[in-house]
C-alpha positions in Angstrom: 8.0 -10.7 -10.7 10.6 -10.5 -8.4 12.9 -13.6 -7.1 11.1 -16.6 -5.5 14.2 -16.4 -2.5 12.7 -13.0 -1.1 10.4 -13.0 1.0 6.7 -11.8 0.4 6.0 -7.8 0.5 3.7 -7.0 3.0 0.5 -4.2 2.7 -0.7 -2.0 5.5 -4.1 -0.6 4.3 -7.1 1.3 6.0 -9.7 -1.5 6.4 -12.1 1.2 7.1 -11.7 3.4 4.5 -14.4 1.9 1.4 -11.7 3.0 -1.7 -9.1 1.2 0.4 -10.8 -1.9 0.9 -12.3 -2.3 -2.6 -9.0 -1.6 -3.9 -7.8 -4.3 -1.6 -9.9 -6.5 -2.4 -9.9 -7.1 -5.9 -6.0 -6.9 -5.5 -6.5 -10.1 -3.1 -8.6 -11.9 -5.4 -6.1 -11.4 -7.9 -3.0 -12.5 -5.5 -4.3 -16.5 -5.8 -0.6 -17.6 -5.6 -1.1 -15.4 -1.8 2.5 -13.8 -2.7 1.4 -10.5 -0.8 0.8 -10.4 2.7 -2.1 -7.6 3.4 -2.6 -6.2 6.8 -5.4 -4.1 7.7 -4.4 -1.1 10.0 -7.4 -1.7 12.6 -6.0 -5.3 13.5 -4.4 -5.5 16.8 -0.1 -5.5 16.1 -0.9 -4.9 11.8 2.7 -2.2 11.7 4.6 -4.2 14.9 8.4 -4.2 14.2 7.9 -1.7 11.8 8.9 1.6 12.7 5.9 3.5 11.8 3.4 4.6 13.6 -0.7 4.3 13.3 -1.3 7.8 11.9 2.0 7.9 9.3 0.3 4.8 8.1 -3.1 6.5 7.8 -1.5 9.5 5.8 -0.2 7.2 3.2 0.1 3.7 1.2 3.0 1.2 2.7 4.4 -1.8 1.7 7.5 -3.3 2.9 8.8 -4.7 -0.2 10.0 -8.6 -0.4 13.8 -7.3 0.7 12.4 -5.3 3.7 12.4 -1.9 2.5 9.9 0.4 3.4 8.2 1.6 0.1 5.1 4.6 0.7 2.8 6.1 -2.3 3.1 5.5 -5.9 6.7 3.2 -5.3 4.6 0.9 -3.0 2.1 0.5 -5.6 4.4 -0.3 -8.0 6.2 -3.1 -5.9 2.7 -4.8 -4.8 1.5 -4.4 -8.7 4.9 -6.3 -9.7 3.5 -9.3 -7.7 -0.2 -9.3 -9.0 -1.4 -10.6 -12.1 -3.0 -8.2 -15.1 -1.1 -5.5 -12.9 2.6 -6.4 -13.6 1.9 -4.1 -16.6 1.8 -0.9 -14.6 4.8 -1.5 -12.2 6.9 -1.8 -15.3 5.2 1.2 -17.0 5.5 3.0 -14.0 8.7 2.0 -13.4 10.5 1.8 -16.5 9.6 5.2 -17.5 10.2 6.3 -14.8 7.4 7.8 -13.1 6.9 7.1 -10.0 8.7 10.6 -8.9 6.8 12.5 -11.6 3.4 10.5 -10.2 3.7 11.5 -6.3 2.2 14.8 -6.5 -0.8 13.7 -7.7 -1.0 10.8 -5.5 0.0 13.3 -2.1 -2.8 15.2 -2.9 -5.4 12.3 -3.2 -3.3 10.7 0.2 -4.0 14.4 2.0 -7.8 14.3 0.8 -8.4 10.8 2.0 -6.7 11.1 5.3 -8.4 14.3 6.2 -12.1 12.8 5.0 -11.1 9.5 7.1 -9.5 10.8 10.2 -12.6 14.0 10.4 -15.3 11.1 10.6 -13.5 9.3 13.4 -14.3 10.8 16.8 -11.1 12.2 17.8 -9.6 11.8 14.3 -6.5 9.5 13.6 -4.3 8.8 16.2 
């Protein structure tokens, strides 16, 4: 886990979305220490002072990591798994064999699908 000093990572999730907020959810009831800070995209000011906007957020898995670096995909996963118990195992799998690079394809093209299923049921679509 990383250093007590940093500060917590923060999640930016689609609320909405039922994968996303089942995911979410057992990943909350698993952060009991509350060292993640989750934030549901539909909440008023969720990505304020962070530099992306509603719909980049929608395309893809953020976290800002606990030493305020933007992390999107399979890297944020791997930070936020770091901090959650039963899960640290992946982030260092994913990590120290290094696959987060080789994973991304495969996670793009769930990201794509979701977005597109998401944004077409929303009158108007994302945005």
């Amino acid at each position: 886990m990383p250093a007590a000093s940093q500060s917590r990572p923060v999640v930016f999730y689609d609320g909405q979305c039922p994968i996303c907020s089942r995911e979410i959810a057992v990943y909350r009831r698993l952060d009991s220490a509350g060292a993640v800070e989750w934030r549901d995209l539909h909440e008023p000011g969720a990505l304020d002072g962070t530099g992306l906007t509603w719909d980049q957020a929608m395309q893809r898995f953020h976290c800002l990591d606990g030493e305020g670096v933007m992390r999107s995909g399979v890297d944020a996963f791997s930070v936020v798994w770091s901090y959650l118990p039963y899960w640290r195992w992946a982030s260092r799998l994913v990590r120290g064999l290094g696959l987060v690079r080789p994973l991304e394809p495969l996670y793009d093209w769930y990201a794509r699908r979701r977005y597109r299923r998401s944004c077409s049921v929303k009158e108007g679509g994302c945005g």
